[in-house]
MARLUMBA-353645 format. One line per field, with one value per residue (C-alpha): z, x, y; residue in one letter. Coordinates in pm, whole numbers. Example, Ala and Ser with C-alpha at 12.3 -4.5 7.8 and 13.67 -1.06 7.14 Angstrom:
% residues 2
zz: c(780, 714)
xx: c(1230, 1367)
yy: c(-450, -106)
residu: c(A, S)
This chain:
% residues 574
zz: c(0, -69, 204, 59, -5, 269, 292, 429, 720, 819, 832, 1066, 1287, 1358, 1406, 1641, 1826, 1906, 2016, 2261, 2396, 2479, 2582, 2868, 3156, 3099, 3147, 3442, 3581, 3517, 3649, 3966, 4001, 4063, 4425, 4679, 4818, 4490, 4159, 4010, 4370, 4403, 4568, 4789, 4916, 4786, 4536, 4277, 4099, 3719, 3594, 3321, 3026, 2838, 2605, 2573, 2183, 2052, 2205, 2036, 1734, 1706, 1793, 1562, 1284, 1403, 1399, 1063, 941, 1077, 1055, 655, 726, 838, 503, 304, 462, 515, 123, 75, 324, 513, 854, 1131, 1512, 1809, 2041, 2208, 2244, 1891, 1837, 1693, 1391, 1346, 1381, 1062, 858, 911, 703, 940, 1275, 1197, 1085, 1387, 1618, 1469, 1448, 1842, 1875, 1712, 1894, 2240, 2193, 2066, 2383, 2599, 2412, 2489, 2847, 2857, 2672, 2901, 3112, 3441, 3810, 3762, 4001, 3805, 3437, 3636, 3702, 3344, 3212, 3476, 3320, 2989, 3027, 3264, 2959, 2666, 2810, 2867, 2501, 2333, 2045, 2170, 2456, 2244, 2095, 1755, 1711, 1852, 1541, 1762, 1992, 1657, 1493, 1792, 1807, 1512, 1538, 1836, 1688, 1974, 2243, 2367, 2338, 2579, 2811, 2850, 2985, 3178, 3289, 3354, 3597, 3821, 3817, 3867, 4193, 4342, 4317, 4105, 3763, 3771, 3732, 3753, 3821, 4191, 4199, 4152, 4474, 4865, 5160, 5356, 5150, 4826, 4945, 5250, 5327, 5506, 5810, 6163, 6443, 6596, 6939, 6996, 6946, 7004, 6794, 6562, 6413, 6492, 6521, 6364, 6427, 6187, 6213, 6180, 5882, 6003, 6317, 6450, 6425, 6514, 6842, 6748, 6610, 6244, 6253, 5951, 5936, 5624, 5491, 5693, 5340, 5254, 5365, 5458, 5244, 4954, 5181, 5154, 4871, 4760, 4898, 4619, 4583, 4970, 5096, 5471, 5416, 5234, 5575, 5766, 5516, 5601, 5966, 6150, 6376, 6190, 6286, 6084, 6205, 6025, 6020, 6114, 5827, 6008, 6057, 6218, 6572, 6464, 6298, 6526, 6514, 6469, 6353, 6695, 6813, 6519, 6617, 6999, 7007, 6710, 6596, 6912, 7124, 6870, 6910, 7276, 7237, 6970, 7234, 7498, 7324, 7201, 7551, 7275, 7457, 7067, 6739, 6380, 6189, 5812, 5720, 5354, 5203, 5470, 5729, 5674, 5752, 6094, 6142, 6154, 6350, 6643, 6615, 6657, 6954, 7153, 7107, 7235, 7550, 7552, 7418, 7147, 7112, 6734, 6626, 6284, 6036, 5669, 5454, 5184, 4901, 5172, 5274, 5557, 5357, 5095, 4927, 4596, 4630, 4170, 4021, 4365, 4429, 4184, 4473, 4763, 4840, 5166, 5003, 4961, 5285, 5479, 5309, 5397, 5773, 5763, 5617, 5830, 6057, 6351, 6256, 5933, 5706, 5414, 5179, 5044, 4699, 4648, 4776, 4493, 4228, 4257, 4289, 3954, 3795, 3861, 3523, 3394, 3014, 3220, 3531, 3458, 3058, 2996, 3187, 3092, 2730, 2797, 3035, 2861, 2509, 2440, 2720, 2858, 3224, 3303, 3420, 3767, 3928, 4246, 4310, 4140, 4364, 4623, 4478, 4460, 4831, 4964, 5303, 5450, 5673, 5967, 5862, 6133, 6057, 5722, 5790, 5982, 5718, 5453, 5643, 5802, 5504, 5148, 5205, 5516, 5504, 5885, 6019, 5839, 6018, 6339, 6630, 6429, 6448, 6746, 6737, 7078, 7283, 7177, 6915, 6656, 6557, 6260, 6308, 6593, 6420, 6460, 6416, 6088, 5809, 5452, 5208, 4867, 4645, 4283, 3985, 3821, 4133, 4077, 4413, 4605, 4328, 4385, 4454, 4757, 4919, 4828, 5034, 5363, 5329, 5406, 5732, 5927, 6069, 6138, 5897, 5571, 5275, 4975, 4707, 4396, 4246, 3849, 3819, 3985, 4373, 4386, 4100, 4196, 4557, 4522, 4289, 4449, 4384, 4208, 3979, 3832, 3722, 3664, 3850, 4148, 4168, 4484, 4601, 4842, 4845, 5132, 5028, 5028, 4781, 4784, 4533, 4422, 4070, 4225, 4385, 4066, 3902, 4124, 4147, 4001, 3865, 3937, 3764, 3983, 4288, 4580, 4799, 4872, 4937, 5211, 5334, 5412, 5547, 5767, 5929, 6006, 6264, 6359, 6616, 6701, 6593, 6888, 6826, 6714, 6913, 6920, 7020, 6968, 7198, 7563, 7878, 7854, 7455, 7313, 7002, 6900, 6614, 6260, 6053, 5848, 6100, 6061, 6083, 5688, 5543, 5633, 5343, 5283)
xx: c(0, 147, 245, 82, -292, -556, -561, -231, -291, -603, -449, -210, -417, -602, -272, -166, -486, -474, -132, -194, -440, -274, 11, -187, -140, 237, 219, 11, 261, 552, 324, 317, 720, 713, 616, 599, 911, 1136, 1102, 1191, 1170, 865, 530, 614, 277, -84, 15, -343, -458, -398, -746, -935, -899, -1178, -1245, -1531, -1656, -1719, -1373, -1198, -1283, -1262, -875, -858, -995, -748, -462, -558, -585, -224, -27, -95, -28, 326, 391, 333, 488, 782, 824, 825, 1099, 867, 813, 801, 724, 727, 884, 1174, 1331, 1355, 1374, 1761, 1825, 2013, 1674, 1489, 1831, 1804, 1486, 1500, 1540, 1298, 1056, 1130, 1057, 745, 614, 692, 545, 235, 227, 266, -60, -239, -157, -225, -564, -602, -564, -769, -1034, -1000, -1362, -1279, -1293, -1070, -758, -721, -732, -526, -289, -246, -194, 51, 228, 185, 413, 676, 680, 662, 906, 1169, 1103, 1210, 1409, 1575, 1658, 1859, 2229, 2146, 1811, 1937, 2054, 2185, 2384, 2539, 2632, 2819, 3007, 3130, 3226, 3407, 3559, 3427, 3492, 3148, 3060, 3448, 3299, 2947, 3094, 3303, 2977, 2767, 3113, 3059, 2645, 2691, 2932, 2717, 2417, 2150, 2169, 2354, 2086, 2353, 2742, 2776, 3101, 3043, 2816, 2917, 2653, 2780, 2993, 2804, 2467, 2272, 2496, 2293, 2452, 2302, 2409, 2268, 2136, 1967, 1984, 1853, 1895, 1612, 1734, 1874, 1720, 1921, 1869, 1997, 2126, 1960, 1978, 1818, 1846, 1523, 1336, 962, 863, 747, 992, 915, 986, 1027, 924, 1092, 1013, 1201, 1171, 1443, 1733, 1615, 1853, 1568, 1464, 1838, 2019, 2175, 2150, 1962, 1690, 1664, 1315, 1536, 1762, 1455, 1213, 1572, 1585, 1204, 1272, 1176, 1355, 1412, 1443, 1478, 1461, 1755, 1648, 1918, 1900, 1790, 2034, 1994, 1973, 1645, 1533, 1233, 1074, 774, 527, 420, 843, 865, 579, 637, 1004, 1109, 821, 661, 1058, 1147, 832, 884, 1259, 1201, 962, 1257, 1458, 1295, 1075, 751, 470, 364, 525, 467, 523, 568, 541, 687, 533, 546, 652, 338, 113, 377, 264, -59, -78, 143, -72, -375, -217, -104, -458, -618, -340, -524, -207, -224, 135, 123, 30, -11, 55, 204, 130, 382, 233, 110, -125, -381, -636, -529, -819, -661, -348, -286, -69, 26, -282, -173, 73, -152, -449, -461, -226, 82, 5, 11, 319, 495, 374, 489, 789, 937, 660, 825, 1130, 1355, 1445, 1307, 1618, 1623, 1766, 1464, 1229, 1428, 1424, 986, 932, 1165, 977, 662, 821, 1023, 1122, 1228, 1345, 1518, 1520, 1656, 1973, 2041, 2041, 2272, 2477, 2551, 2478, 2621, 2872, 2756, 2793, 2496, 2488, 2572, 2206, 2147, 1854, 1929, 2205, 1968, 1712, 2008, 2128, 1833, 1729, 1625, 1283, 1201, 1003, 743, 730, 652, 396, 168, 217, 125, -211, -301, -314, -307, -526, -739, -707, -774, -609, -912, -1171, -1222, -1120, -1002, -648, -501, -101, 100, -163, -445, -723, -690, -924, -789, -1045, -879, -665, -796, -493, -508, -356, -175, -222, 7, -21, 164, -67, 169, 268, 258, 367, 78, -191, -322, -665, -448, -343, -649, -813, -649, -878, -1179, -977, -861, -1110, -948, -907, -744, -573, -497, -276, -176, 163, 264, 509, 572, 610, 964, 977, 711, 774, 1160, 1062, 1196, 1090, 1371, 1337, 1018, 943, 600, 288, 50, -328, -501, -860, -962, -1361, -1264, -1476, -1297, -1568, -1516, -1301, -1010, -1170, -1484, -1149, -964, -1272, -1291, -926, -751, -374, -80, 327, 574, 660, 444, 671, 618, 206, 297, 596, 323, 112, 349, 402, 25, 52, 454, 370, 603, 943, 1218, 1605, 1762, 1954, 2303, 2419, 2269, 2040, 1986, 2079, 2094, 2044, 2429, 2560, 2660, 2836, 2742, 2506, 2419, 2514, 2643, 2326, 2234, 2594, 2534, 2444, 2222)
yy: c(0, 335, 563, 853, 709, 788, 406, 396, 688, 534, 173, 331, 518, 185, 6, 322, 320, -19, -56, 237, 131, -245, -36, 147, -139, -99, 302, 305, 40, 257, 519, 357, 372, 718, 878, 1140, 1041, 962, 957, 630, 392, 164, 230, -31, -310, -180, 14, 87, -203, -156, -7, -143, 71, 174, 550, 766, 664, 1028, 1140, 818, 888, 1244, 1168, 971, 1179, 1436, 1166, 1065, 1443, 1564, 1281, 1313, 1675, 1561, 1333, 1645, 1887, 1631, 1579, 1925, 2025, 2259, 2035, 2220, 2326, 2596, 2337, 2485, 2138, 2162, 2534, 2522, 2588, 2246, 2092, 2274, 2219, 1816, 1697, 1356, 1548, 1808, 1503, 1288, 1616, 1669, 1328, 1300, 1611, 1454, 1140, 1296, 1499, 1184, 1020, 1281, 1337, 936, 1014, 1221, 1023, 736, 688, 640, 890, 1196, 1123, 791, 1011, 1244, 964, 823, 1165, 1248, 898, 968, 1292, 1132, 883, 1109, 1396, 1108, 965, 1296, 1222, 1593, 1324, 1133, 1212, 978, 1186, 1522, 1710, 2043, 1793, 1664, 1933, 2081, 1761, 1840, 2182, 2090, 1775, 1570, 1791, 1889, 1459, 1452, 1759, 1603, 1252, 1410, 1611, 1273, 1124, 1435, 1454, 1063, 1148, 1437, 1224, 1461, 1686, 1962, 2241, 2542, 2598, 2500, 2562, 2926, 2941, 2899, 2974, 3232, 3373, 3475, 3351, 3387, 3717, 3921, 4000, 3874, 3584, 3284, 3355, 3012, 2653, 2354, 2000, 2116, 2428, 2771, 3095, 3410, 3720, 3994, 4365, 4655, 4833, 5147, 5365, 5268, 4925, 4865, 4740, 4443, 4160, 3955, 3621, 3389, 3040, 2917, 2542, 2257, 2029, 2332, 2540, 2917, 3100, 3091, 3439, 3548, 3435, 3738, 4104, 4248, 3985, 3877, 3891, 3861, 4179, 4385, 4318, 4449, 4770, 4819, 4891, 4541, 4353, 4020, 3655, 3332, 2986, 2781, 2404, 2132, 1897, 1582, 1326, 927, 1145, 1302, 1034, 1005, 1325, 1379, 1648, 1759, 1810, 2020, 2199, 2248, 2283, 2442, 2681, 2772, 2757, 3016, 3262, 3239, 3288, 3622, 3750, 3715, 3869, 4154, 4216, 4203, 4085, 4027, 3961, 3910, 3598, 3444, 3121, 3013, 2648, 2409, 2641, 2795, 2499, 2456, 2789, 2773, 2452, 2605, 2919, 2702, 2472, 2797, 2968, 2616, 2701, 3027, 3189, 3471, 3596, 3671, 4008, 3910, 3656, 3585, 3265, 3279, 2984, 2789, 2504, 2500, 2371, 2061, 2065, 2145, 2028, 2048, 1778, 1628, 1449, 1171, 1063, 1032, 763, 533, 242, 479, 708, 346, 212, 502, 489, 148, 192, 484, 636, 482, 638, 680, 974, 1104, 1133, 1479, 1361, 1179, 1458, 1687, 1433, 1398, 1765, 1808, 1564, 1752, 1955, 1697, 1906, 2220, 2066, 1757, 1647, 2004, 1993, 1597, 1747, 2066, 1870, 1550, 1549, 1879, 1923, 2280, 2375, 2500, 2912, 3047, 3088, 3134, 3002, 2702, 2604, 2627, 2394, 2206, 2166, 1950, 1858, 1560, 1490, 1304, 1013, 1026, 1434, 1274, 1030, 1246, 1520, 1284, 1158, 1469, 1719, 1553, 1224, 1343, 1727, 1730, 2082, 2279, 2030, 2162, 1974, 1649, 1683, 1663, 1870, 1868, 1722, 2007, 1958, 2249, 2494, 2743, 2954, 3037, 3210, 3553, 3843, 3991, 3757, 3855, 3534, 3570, 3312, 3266, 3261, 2943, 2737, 2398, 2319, 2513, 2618, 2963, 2786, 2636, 2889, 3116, 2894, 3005, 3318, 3055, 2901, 3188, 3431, 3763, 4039, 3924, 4024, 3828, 3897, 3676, 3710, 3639, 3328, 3049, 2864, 3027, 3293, 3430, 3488, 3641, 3923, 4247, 4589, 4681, 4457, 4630, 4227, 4076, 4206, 4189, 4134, 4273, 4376, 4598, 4610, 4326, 4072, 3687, 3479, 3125, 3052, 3254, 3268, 3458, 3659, 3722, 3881, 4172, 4220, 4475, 4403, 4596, 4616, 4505, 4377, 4264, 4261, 4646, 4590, 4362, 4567, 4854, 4573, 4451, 4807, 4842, 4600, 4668, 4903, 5231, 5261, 5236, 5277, 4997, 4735, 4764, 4372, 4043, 3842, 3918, 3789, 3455, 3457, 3544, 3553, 3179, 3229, 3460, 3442, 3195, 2945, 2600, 2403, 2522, 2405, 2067, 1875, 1603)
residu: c(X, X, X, X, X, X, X, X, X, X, X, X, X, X, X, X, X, X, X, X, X, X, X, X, X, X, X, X, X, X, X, X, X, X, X, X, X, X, X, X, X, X, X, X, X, X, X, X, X, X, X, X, X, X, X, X, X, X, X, X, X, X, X, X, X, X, X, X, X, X, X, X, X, X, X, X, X, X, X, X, X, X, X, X, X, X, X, X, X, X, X, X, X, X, X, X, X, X, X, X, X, X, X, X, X, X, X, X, X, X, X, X, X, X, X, X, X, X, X, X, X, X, X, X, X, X, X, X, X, X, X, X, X, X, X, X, X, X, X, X, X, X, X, X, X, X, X, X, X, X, X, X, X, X, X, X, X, X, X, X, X, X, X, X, X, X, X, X, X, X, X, X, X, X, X, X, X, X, X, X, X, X, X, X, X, X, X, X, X, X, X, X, X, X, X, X, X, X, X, X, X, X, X, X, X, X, X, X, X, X, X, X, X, X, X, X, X, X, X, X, X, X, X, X, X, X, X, X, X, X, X, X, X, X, X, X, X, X, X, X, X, X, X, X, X, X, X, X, X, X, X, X, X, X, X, X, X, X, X, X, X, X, X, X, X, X, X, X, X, X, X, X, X, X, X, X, X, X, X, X, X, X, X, X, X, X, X, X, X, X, X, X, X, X, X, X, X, X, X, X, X, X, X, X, X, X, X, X, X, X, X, X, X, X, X, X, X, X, X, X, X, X, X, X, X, X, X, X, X, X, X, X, X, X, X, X, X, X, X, X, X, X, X, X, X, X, X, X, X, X, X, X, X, X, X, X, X, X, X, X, X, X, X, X, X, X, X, X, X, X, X, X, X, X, X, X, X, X, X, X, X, X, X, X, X, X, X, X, X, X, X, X, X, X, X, X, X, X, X, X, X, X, X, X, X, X, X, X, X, X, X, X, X, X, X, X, X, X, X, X, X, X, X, X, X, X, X, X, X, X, X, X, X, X, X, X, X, X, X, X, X, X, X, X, X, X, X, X, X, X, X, X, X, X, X, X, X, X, X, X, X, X, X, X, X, X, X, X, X, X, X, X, X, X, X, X, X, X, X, X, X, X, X, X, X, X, X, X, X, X, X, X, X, X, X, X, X, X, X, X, X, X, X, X, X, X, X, X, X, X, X, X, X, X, X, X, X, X, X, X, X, X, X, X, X, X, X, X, X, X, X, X, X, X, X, X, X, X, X, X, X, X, X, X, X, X, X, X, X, X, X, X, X, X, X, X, X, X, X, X, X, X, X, X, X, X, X, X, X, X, X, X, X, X)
């Protein structure tokens, strides 16, 4: 039959069709491979059962049509020289001047959106389509022939211009990502905390074997009365908020007149192997707002709480109100959870079988390796996050750019495995801290809507980690006075974005209404250029109090300087 007749395409859409859909037991299999905890290790006992597959008819074949339709599309255009796509794997101009490359890119290009158009064709409950489309790119975004130094045409034309010296530089690439233990995502060599990043000057004035708490000198001649804490992520080392001076959220709160404090988390070890959500809780969140107040004399302070730290936050601000203790003066959820509701792409992780294997398996005690916590959060955006640097690294020997933020993502922490196991239960599968009185936290059932100082929510419009409908949702929690705001970019970009940057933009509304949903939200907002950090700077001074002259040592009476700022506790590496 010959390869241009409509006989042909349609004999091979059939063909394709059917071996897809055989194929689907083996991708939801290799689905199940992946979890919370690391990309690539097994589920572990009761993973899902392998669903039956079976499509919606009218869906089916309207793929099919379109199959049928652009695949011919392809031939054409493919005799003629004139294949082509937007793809920015394939946006080189080696790709357009090789008629095979530039056909193999576009017929992957076309096969990946069949697929995903099969997943999402398939008739079954939504977290199971969500599942097998999750698969399906984890599969397709590793089967890029961009992927691929026989199919890359870019990668082989630089080995030629170099006469084999980017093929020499991107082995010798692979021997040192292979010996590090993870993809080089930027120039680490470049970067060296304390020194370059996390500079802003401070000391630690308490410790305990949980973390450290800094506190950082004034910038200004006079500080507001009452002290800002910062409650950074634990699943992460806290220089994210200081990574260098011009785009640290940590020395921009200093500029702005408060007195700041950061908690710097140990990264667990065997010796913490056992702890759980409630010590992090008790004697690392709530020890250091008792130990800022100490310090300061502040019979009140103001907090932020970044991802994680966030939830921690709110849970300790929950168990000390159930103590009928109110020593917060206000409160900031940076792109955080209270209410998992909406938890985006994550959800395809989390059902009773893999929250009980993971119990099992290390909520007695056990770590969390951070290298495996890095590896399923880069995975989340496998082209950008993972396929892009294997490609750049390897197959045309580049070291990737100095980026500081990078490195960071980079230097990964490990987590308690019974700080795990509760998290996992308690908030993705269960959702029990926005349920009132379910969830019991350091020996007190919780109540959020205890949480009555005034609160400032941001989220960021793009996070895949926390979707804006996440942490919108903290609005509907918390009872005191709120203010939202929503961000452009994503679960980090979107956060570091200082004024003077004059980067992205801001949505905010002020008629003080909180709808349900943050869509309800967005359509009375009103967007603004730039930076939010300087809406919740002026925020954050509404409920600072008077300004007093600025301390001239670290620490207090019993609370002296340790050593400087950043501390020890963040260098240690995982």
């Amino acid at each position: 039959m010959a390869a241009d007749t409509p006989e042909f395409w349609a004999q091979s859409a059939q063909q394709f069709q059917q071996s897809l859909t055989e194929g689907w037991a083996k991708a939801f299999d290799s689905f199940k491979s992946m979890d919370l905890g690391a990309a690539g290790s097994g589920m572990g006992a009761g993973a899902a059962k392998t669903p039956d597959i079976k499509f919606a008819p009218e869906k089916l074949q309207a793929l099919q049509q379109q199959y049928l339709e652009q695949a011919a599309a392809l031939w054409t255009d493919s005799m003629h020289g004139t294949a082509q796509n937007s793809d920015k794997r394939f946006a080189a101009q080696a790709w357009s001047e090789n008629p095979v490359a530039a056909f193999s890119a576009a017929a992957y290009l076309l096969n990946t959106r069949t697929l995903m158009g099969l997943a999402d064709a398939v008739q079954t409950d939504a977290k199971t389509r969500a599942r097998i489309r999750f698969a399906v790119e984890q599969l397709t975004a590793a089967a890029a022939p961009s992927n691929f130094m026989v199919f890359n045409a870019e990668a082989q034309k630089k080995a030629i211009e170099t006469k084999g010296e980017s093929i020499a530089r991107g082995v010798t690439n692979l021997i040192h990502d292979m010996r590090q233990g993870h993809v080089s995502m930027t120039d680490e060599s470049i970067f060296e905390v304390g020194k370059n990043v996390a500079t802003t000057e401070g000391a630690v004035v308490f410790e305990n074997e949980l973390f450290q708490l800094i506190e950082y000198k004034p910038l200004t001649a006079k500080v507001y009365e009452k002290p800002f804490l910062l409650i950074p992520p634990c699943i992460n080392k806290f220089y994210i908020l200081d990574l260098q001076p011009e785009n640290s959220v940590i020395r921009y709160a200093v500029s702005q007149g408060q007195r700041t404090f950061v908690i710097s988390w140990r990264n667990p070890d065997a010796s913490l192997a056992n702890k759980t959500w409630d010590n992090y809780v008790e004697d690392a969140v709530i020890k250091a707002i008792a130990v800022t107040q100490e310090i300061t004399g502040a019979k009140s302070i103001n907090t932020l709480g970044f991802c994680v730290g966030g939830t921690m936050m709110g849970c300790a601000l929950a168990v000390l109100a159930a103590r009928g203790q109110k020593p917060v003066s206000s409160a900031t959820f940076l792109t955080s959870f209270v209410d998992f509701s909406d938890t985006g792409v994550l959800d395809v992780f989390i059902d009773e079988s893999f929250v009980n294997y993971r119990e099992k398996e290390m909520g007695k005690g056990g770590l969390m390796k951070g290298n495996d916590l890095a590896s399923t959060f880069s995975f989340l955006r496998p082209n950008d996050l993972v396929w892009n640097y294997v490609v750049g690294n390897y197959l045309k020997g580049e070291t990737p750019p100095a980026f500081d933020l990078l490195y960071w993502n980079s230097d990964s922490t490990n987590l308690a495995g019974p700080f795990y196991a509760w998290y996992l239960r308690n908030t993705y599968l269960e959702n029990n801290l926005v349920k009132p009185g379910v969830a019991t936290v350091c020996g007190q059932k919780i109540d959020l809507r205890t949480l009555d100082m005034p609160v400032y929510v941001y989220g960021s419009r793009e996070d895949h980690i926390v979707p804006i409908g996440g942490a919108y949702a903290t609005t509907q929690a918390v009872t005191g006075k709120r203010r939202f705001v929503m961000g452009a970019s994503g679960h980090i970009a979107g956060v570091i974005n200082p004024p003077a940057a004059k980067k992205r933009s801001h949505w905010t509304r002020d008629d003080g209404k909180f709808p349900k949903t943050h869509a309800e939200w967005l359509a009375g907002a009103t967007e603004h250029p730039g930076s939010w950090w300087s809406d919740w700077s002026s925020w954050l001074k509404s409920h600072a109090g008077k300004q007093i002259a600025a301390p001239k040592a670290y620490g207090k009476g019993k609370y002296k300087a340790i050593e400087a700022a950043p501390g020890r506790y963040v260098k240690v590496k995982a």
